[in-house]
VMD Tcl script that draws the C-alpha trace (Angstrom):
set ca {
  {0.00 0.00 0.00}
  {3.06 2.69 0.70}
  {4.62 1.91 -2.78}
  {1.46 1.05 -4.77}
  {-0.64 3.85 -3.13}
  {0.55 6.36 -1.08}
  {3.70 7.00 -2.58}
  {2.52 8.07 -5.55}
  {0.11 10.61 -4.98}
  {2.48 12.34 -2.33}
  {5.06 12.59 -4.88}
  {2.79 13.62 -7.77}
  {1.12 16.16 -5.72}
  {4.45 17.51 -4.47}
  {5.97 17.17 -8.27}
  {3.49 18.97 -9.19}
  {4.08 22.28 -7.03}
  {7.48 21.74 -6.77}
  {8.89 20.36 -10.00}
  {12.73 19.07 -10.21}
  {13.07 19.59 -6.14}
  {11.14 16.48 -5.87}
  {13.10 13.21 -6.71}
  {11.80 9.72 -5.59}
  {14.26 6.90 -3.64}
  {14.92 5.11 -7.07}
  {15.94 8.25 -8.56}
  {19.01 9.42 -5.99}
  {19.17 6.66 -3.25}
  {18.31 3.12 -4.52}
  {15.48 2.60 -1.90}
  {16.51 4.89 0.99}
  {14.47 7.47 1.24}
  {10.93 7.78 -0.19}
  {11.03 11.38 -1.12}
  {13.09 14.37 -1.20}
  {12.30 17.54 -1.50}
  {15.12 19.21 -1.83}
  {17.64 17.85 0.22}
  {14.71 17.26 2.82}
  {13.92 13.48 3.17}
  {10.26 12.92 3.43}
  {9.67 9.09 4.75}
  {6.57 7.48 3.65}
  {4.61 5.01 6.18}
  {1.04 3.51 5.76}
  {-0.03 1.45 9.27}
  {-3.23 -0.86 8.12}
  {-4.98 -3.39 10.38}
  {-4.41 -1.80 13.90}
  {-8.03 -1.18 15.95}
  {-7.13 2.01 17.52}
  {-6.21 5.35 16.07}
  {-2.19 6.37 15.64}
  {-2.67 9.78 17.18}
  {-3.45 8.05 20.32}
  {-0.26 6.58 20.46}
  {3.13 8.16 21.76}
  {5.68 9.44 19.35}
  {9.37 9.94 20.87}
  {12.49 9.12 19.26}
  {12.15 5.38 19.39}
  {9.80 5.41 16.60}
  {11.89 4.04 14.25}
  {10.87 6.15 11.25}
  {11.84 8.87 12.84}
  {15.49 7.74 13.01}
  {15.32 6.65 9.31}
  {14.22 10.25 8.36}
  {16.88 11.70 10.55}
  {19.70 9.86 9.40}
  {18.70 11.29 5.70}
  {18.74 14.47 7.24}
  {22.19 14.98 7.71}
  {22.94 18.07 5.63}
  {19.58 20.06 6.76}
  {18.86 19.01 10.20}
  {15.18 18.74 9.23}
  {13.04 15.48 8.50}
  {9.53 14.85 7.50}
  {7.19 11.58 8.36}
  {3.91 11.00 6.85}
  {2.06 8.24 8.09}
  {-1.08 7.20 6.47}
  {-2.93 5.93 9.32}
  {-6.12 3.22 8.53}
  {-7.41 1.70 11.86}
  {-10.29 -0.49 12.14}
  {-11.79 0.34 15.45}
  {-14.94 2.85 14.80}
  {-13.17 5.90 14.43}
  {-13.78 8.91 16.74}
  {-12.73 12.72 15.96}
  {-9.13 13.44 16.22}
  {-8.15 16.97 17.44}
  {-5.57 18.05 14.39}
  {-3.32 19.20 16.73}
  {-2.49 15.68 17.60}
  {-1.77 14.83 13.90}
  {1.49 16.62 13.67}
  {4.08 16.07 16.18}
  {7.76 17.12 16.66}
  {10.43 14.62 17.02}
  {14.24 15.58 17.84}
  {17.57 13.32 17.68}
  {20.34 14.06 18.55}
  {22.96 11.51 17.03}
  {26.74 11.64 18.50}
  {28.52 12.07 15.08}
  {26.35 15.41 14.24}
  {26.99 18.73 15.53}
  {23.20 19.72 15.76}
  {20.12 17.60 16.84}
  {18.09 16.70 13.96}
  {13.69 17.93 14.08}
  {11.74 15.30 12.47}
  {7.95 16.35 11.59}
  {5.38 13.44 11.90}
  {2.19 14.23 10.07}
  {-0.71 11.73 10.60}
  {-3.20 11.35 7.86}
  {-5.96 9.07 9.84}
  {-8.55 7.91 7.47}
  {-12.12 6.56 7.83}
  {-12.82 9.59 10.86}
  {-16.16 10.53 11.30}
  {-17.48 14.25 10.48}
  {-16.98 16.23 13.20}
  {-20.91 16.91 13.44}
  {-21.25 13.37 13.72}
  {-19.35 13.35 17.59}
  {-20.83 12.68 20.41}
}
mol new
graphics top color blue
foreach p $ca { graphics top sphere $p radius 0.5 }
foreach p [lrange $ca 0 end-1] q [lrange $ca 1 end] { graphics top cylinder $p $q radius 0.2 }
display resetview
């Protein structure tokens, strides 16, 4: 689903915008990276047949994506994560501010820390006028 799916509408949206500062993995890294923008790695996840809702769930440096995104980001210091998100518990409404969350590592060989931005896409959530 992250290859087949989600993958390419990200980068064809973004290539779209952005042009030649989009390149996929296959084009600069053999499989590395999903996307760069730039010389910003964007790292692609899709999380299927979970009950409960990702935003729910703690984010801190030992989510491993996070580390992949961060070792890409070497040269900038800045990392993106986009996780498609597709539970199959009944959804519930998900405050947005709980879809994007800031992750920073610090690895021993680099001068700075390294922010990596997680953006959750959670699908199948109910309108908000539908909460109870």
């Amino acid at each position: 689903m992250e290859d087949d799916f989600f993958l390419p509408i990200v980068y064809e949206k973004l290539r779209e915008k952005f042009g030649s500062l989009i390149s996929k993995k296959r084009e600069r890294f053999g499989g590395n990276v999903d996307i760069l923008f730039g010389e910003i790695p964007i790292e692609l996840k899709v999380r299927t047949g979970q009950k409960t809702a990702f935003v729910d769930t703690i984010i801190d440096e030992k989510y491993k994506p996070t580390g992949q995104a961060a070792a890409y980001a070497a040269v900038t210091g800045l990392g993106y994560v986009l996780l498609l998100d597709v539970p199959t518990k009944s959804p519930t409404v998900t405050n947005l501010s709980a879809c994007v969350k800031v992750v920073t590592r610090q690895f021993p060989e680099a001068a700075q820390p390294t922010s990596v931005v997680v953006f959750i896409f959670q699908c199948d959530t109910p309108r908000p006028s539908d909460a109870r």
